[in-house]
C-alpha positions in Angstrom: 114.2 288.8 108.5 117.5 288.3 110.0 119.7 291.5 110.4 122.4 292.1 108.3 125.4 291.2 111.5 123.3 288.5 112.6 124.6 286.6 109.5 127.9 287.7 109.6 128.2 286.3 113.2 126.1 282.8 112.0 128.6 282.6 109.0 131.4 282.8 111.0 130.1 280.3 114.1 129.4 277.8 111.1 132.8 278.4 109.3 134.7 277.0 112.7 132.9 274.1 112.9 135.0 270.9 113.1 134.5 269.1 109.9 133.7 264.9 109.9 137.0 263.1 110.9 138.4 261.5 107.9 138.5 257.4 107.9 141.6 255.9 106.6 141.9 252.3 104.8 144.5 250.1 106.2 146.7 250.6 103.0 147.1 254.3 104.3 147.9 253.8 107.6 150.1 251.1 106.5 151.6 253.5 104.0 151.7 256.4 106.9 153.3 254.3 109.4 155.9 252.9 106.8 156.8 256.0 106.3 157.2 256.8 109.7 159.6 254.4 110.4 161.9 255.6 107.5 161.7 258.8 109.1 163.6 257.2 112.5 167.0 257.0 112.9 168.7 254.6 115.3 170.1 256.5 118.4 173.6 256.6 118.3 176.3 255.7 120.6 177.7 258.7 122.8 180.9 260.0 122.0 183.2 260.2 125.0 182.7 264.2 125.0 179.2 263.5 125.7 179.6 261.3 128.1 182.2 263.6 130.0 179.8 266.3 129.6 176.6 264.6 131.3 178.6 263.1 134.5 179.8 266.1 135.6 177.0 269.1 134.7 173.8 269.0 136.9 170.3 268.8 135.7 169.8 272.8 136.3 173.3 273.2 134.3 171.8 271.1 131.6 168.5 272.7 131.2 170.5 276.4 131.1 172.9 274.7 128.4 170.0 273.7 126.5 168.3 277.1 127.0 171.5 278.5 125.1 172.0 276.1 122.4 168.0 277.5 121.5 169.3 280.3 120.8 172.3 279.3 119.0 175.3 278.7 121.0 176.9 275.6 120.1 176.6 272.3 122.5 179.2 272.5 124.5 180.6 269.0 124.0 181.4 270.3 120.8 183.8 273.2 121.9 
């Protein structure tokens, strides 16, 4: 007879276990990766703000900017 925490311990192990990787059929990944696509936008041009901005800030500059812009200040080509 198996005690009572045993089972707990087996139910849990055999809850994590990976289940079988799912096989998709071309119309799905055709479907996926159309949709994909629709998702990217063409990178636009730099405005001249921008531009200004990234010639004259360092990359150590750039990475603190970016730091602050996580946490909500605006991007400072905007100001």
């Amino acid at each position: 007879m198996t005690p009572p925490i045993l089972s707990k311990r087996l139910a849990a192990l055999e809850a994590t276990q990976e289940t079988m990787p799912r096989h998709y059929t071309p119309d799905e990944i055709e479907a996926a990766r159309l949709r994909y696509e629709a998702l990217l936008e063409e990178p636009c041009e730099r405005t001249p703000q921008q531009a200004a901005y990234y010639a004259t800030r360092t990359l150590k500059e750039i990475a603190a900017d970016y730091d602050a812009m996580l946490r909500g200040t605006p991007a400072l080509w905007l100001l």
